[in-house]
N, C-alpha and C positions, 0 to 999 in steps of 0.2 A: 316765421322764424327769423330772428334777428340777423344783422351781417354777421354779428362779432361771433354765432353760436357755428353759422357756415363758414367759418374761417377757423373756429375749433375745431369741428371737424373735419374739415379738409385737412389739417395741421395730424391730428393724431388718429384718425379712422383708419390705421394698417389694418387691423381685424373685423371684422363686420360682426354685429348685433347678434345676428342669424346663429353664427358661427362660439359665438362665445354662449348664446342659449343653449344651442344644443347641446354644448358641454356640461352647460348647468345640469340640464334636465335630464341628463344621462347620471349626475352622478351628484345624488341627492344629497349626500354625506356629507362633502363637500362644501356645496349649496348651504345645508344646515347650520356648518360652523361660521359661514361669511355672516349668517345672518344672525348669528348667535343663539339659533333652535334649538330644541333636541330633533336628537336623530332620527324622528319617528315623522319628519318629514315625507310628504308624498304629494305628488304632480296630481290635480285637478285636470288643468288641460293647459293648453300653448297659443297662444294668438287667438285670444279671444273677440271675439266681434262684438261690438257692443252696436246693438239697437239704435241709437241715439246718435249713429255716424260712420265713421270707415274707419275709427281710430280704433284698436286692440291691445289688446292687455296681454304684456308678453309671458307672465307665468301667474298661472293661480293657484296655489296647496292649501294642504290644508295641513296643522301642527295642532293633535288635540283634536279639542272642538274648534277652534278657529280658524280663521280664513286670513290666508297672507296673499297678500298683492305685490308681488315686485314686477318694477319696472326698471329696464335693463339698460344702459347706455354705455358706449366707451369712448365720452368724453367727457371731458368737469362739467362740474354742477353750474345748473342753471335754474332759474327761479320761473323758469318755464317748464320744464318737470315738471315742478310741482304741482301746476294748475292741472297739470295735465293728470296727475295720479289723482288727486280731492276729484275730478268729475269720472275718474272710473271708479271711485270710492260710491260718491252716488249713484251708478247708474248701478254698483253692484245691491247695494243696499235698496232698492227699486224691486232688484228680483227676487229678492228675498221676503221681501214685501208682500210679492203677487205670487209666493210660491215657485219660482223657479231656479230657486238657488237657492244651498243647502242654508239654513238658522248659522248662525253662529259670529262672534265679533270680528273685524274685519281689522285687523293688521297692515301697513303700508311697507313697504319700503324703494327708497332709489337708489341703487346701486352706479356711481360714477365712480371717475378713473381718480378724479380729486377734487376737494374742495377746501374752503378757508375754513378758519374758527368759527366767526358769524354766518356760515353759510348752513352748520349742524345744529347751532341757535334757532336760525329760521325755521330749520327742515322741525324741530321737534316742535316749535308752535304749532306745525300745522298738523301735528300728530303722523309725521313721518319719519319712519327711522333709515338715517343719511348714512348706507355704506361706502367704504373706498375699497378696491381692487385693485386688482391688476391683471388683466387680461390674458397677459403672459403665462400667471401661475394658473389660471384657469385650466388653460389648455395642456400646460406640464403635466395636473393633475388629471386629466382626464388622459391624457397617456399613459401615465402611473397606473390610474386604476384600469386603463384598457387591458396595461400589460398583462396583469393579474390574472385578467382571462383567457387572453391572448399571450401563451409563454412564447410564440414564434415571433415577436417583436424584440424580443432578449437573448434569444439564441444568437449562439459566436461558436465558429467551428474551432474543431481542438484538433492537435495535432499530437498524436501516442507514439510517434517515430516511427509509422510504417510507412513507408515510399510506395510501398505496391501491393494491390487487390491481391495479387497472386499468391503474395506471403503467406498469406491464410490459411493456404489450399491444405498444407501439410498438417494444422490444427484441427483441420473439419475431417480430414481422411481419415485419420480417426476416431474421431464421434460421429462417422455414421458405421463405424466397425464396435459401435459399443463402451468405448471408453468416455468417461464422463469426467476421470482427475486430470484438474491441468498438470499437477506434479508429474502423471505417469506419460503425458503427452509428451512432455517436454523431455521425457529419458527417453522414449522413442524416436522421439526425432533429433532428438541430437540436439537441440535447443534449449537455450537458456529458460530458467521460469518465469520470466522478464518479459523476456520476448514472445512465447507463448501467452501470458498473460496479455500483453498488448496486442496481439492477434486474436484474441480472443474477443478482447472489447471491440476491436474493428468488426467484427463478425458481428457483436451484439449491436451495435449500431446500427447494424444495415437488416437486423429483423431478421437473422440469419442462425442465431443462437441466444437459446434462454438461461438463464443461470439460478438454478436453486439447492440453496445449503450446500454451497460451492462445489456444487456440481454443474455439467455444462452439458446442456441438450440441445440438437438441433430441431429447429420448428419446420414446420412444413417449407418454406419458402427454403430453410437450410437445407432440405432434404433433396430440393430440387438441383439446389444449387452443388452440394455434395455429390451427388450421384453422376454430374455429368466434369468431375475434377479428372485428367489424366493423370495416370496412375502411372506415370515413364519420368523418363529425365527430361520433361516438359511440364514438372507440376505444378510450378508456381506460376503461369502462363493460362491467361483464361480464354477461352474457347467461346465461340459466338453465342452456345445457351446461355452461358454463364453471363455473358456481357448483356445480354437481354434479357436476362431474370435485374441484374441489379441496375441497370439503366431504366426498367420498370417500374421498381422500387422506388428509386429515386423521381422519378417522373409523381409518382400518385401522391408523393409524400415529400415535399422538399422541405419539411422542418421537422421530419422525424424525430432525429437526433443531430449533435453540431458536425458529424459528419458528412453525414447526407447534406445538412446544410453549406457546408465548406463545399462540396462538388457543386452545389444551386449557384453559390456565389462567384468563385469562379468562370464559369457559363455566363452570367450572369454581366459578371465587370469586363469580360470578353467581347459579348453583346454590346453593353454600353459604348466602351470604345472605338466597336466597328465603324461609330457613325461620323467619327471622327478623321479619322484613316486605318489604311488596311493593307497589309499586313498589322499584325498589334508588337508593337516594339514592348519587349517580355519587362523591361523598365518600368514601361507604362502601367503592365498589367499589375506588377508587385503591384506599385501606388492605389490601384483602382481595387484592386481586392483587399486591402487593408479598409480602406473606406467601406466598401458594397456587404464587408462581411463584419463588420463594427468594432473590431482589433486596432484601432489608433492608437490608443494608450496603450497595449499590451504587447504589437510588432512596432515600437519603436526602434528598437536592436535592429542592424541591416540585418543579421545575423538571423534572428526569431522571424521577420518576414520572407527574405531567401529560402529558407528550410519549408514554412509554412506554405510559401505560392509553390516552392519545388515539389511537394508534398499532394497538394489539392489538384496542381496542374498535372501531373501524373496521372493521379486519379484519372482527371479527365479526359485527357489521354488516351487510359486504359479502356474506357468505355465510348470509345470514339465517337467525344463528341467535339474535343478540339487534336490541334494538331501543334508541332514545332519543329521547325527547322531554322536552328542556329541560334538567334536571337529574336528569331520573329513566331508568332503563334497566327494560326488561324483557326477560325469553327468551320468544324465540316459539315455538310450538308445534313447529317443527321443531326449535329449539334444544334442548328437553325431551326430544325423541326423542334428538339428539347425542349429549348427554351422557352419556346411559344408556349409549351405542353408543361410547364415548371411554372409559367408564370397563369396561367390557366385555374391550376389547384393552388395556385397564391392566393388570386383571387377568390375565390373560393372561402378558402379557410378563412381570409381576412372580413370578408361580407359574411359569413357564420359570427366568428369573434364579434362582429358589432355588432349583428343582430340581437347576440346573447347579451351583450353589458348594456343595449337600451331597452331591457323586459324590466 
């Protein structure tokens, strides 16, 4: 390898080879359009070894009956490529020969980050077709289509104007006494349709109530959690079942819905901060939970972030797993257990999600 090739890539290798394949080969569609295929593209196999040495062939498909060879680089073209794809051109057509590779014509191409006019001249004399990329969109696009499978990478918690769990309590006391209209909830309790309605959603968020042909049932988990509502002038105040049915909840599932997500993230930019200093100055936190819960653009207002952090941080709060006095927040000791246990079924769901998008 030339100086001037080791000083290109030392120059522009932010991304590794590795890393830009496996995007390719996760997301064939993609792949197809760089290369100008149809989409009926499909992976042969990844780093193929060739016989004839240590050097390997970074993707083989096949389009149709033919055989496409690309080899993968992310830095300009070089005229040493090239030599390099013509002898795994041979050594494929070798095994095809002696039966170990499927019949069919064999397609080239070198995918670089850039090259000249005379550089796509050459590349077709040798019967290789010279793509340019961009590494960047590569991996955009392979976020894109992760997302797709993975809605929990898009999730952004929503704030419905309830400040506290306990609001609820008054909307559930009565659907597990039978009533199913929010209209006729909302004449019993005394409360707006509004607000009932927005109580309602908070419930359905948390797996706590279903809604069919706008009627509202509670589910099992609502059942649990209904049953154990004080029924005094303590209603809207929840009780240790209560807080450990939906601290549960929230543990097994933290991108159920943007609720549940909204208490993860909180905990979450709480955590992060602690490693920084501790107490967490409630400033800090606004900042870090706008970031941690992906609302940058949408809590720009000091106004939509204040309400939002006073909103989710309540929340958490309620289900004690942080705390606040004054201007300062801490995680309490059960909070430190959460997290751990939040980030656990993150994982989780995140290693499922990508096992699913590279089938």
């Amino acid at each position: 390898m030339t100086k001037s090739i080791l000083m290109s890539i030392k120059r522009e290798k932010n991304i590794s080879e590795s890393q830009i394949e496996d995007a390719l080969a996760a997301n064939l569609i993609f792949l197809a359009k760089l290369l100008q295929l149809p989409l009926d593209l499909k992976l042969i196999t990844r780093q193929l070894r060739l016989k004839s040495g240590d050097e390997r062939i970074d993707l083989l498909l096949s389009s149709g009956k033919n055989l496409c060879l690309v080899e993968l680089k992310v830095v300009g073209f070089s005229e040493d490529w090239m030599k390099q794809i013509l002898s795994y051109r041979d050594e494929l057509i070798r095994l095809q020969n002696v039966g170990e590779l499927v019949a069919g014509d064999i397609f080239c191409y070198l995918m670089v980050t850039e090259a000249k006019g005379n550089d796509f001249d050459l590349a077709k004399q040798s019967g290789i077709a010279l793509i340019i990329y961009e590494p960047i969109d590569v991996l955009k696009d392979y976020y894109d289509n992760l997302s797709a499978v993975a809605p929990f990478l898009k999730i952004k918690p929503n704030d419905y104007g309830v400040f506290s769990f306990g609001l609820i309590n008054r909307a559930l006391s009565y659907l597990i006494m039978g009533e199913t209209k929010q209209e006729e909830i909302a004449t019993k309790t005394g409360l707006s349709k509004q607000s009932v309605h927005n109580h309602l959603k908070v419930a359905k968020e948390f797996g706590l109530v279903r809604e069919r042909d706008k009627n509202y049932f509670l589910t099992d988990i609502g059942d649990q959690y209904a049953q154990n509502i004080n029924r005094d002038t303590f209603i809207d105040r929840l009780n240790d079942d209560q807080i450990g049915i939906l601290k549960q909840f929230v543990a097994s599932d933290p991108f159920y819905s943007s609720t549940v997500f909204g208490i993860y993230s909180i905990v979450e930019s709480a955590f992060l901060l602690s490693r920084n200093s501790y107490p967490l100055r409630l400033a800090d936190l606004r900042e870090m939970f706008k970031k941690v819960s992906g609302k940058v653009n949408e809590w720009q207002a000091e106004k939509s972030l204040s309400t939002a952090t006073y909103t989710f941080l309540n929340f958490a709060i309620e289900l004690e797993l942080l705390g606040k006095v004054g201007q300062q927040v801490v995680i309490t000791p059960a909070g430190f257990r959460f997290i751990l246990m939040l980030q656990l079924h993150k994982s989780i769901e995140m290693i499922e999600s990508l096992s699913n998008n590279n089938k």
